[in-house]
C-alpha positions in Angstrom: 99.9 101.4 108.6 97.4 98.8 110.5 93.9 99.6 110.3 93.8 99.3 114.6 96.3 102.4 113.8 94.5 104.3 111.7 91.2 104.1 113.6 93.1 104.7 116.8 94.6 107.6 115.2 91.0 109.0 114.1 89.6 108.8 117.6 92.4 110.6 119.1 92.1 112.9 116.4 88.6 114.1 115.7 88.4 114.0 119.7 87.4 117.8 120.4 90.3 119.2 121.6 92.4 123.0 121.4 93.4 122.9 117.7 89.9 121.5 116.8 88.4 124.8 118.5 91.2 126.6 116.9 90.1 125.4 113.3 86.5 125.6 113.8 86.8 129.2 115.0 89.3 130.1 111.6 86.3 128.5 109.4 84.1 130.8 111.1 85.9 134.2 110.8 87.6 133.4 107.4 86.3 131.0 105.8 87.6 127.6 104.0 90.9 128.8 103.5 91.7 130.6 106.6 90.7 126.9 108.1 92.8 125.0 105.6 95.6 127.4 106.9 95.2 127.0 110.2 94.5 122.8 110.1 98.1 123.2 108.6 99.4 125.1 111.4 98.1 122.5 114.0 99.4 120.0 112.2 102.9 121.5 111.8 102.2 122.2 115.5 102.7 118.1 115.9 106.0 118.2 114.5 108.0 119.2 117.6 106.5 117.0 120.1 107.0 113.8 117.5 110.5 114.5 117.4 110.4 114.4 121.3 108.8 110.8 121.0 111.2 109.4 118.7 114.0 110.8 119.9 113.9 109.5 123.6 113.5 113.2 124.9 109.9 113.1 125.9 110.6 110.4 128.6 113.2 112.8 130.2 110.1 115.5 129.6 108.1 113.0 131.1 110.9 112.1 134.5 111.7 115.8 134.9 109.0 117.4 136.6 110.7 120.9 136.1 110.1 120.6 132.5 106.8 119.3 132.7 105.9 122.0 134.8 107.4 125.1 133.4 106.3 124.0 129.5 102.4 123.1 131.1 102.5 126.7 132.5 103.3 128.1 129.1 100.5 126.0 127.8 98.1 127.0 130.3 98.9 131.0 129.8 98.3 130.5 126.0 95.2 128.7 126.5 93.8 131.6 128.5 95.4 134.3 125.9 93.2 132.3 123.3 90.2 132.8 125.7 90.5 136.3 126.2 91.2 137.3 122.9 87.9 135.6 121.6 86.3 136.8 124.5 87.7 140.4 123.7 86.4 139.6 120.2 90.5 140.5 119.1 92.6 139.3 116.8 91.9 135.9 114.5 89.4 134.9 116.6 87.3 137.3 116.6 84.0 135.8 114.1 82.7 139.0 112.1 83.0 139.8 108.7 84.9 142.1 109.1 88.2 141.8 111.0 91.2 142.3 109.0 92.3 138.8 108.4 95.9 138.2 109.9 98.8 136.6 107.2 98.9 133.2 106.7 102.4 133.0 108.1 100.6 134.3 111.4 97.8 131.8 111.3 100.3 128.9 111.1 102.6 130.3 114.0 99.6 130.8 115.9 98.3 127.5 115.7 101.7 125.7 115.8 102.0 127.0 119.4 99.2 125.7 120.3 100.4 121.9 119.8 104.1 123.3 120.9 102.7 124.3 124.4 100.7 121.1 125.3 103.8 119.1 127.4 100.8 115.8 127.2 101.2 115.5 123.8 104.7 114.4 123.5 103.9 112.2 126.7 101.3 110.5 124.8 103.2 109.8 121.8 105.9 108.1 123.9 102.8 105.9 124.7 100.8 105.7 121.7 103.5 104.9 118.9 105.8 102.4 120.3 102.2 100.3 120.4 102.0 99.5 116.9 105.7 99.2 116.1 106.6 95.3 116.2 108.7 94.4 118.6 111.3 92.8 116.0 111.8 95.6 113.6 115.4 96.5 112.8 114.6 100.2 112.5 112.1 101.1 115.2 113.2 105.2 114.8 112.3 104.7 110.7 108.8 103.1 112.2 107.8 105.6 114.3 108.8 107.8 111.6 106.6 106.8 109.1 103.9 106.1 111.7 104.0 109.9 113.0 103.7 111.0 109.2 100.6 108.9 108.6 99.3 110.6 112.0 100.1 114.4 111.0 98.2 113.5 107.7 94.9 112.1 109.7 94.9 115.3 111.9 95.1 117.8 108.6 92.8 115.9 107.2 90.4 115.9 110.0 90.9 119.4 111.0 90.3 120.7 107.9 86.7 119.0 107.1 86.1 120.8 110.9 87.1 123.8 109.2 85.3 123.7 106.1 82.4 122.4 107.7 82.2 125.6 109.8 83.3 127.6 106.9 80.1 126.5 105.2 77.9 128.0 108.1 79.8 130.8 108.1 77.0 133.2 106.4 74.4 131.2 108.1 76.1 132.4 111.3 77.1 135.5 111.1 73.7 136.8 109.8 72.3 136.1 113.7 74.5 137.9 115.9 73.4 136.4 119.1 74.3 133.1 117.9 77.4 134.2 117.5 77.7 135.8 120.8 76.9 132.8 122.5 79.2 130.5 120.1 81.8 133.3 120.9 81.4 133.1 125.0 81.4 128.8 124.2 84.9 129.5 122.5 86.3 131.5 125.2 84.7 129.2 127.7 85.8 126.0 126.3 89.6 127.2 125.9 89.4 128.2 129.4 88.2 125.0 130.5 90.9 123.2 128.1 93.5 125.4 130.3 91.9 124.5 133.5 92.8 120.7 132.2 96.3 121.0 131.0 96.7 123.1 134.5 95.4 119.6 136.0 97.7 117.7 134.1 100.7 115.5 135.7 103.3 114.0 134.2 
């Protein structure tokens, strides 16, 4: 892994973004582990669209508008279930002490879908990987390969010092409710304008 990768990879990465709001709001209602839990979510959430990259079908994503389209309007109903829900103070978003925290098997699907729905993220793999793959390498798939694991590895890592960061200011938080009313309505706002983006989106 070149060092223009990995520092390309930790822009991209630590660039706010859906699953960095996701994580930051899982430190907040559960703590440390619930972020650690969901950072592993999002990351799994990754899986799908490098699989797309590699294997050639995110440049028919990318030629078929159809696709584009109907997976982006998937995205950008999600995006605005995430909104409402925090809003609504419902589910694991909701940052008191005491919601019933969901199972970690939830956590992870819900985050995974939240990578899963986003059609630009395969798109910019297709652009992003073949970069640092040398033009004379015998195996480019076994490349891209190892690249996308070295990427998946930056983003948990990432995410999860988001999460535990806002795991740590958890208390501090939550013992001033109208901070937290106003960090919940930034939530809510900011997935709604992260939808409003994706909705913008083009192939």
């Amino acid at each position: 892994m070149s060092l223009a990768f990995f520092i390309t990879s930790l822009l991209v990465v630590a660039s706010p973004g859906t699953g960095v709001l996701l994580t930051l709001a899982a430190g907040l209602s559960h703590g440390a582990r619930g972020a650690v839990v969901s950072a592993f979510g999002c990351t799994l959430g990754i899986l799908p669209q490098m699989v797309l990259a590699i294997s050639g079908l995110a440049a028919v994503l990318h030629a078929s508008n159809f696709a584009f389209q109907l997976l982006k309007v998937a995205g950008v109903v999600y995006l605005l279930y995430l909104a409402w829900a925090t809003w609504c103070e419902r589910g694991g978003m909701s940052m008191t002490s005491t919601t019933p925290a969901r199972s970690d098997l939830q956590v992870i699907r819900h985050a995974m879908l939240v990578n899963m729905l986003n059609p630009k993220l395969s798109v910019f793999f297709v652009a992003f990987l073949p970069q640092f793959v040398h033009p004379e390498e015998s195996n480019a798939a076994s490349a891209m390969l190892q690249l996308s694991a070295a990427f998946m590895a930056i983003t948990f890592c990432v995410f999860v010092l988001y999460g535990v960061f806002a795991a740590s200011a958890r208390d501090h938080i939550l013992s001033r409710p109208a901070v937290l009313s106003w960090m919940r309505r930034g939530f809510a706002a900011a997935f709604v304008g992260l939808g409003l983006k994706l909705a913008l989106a083009q192939p």
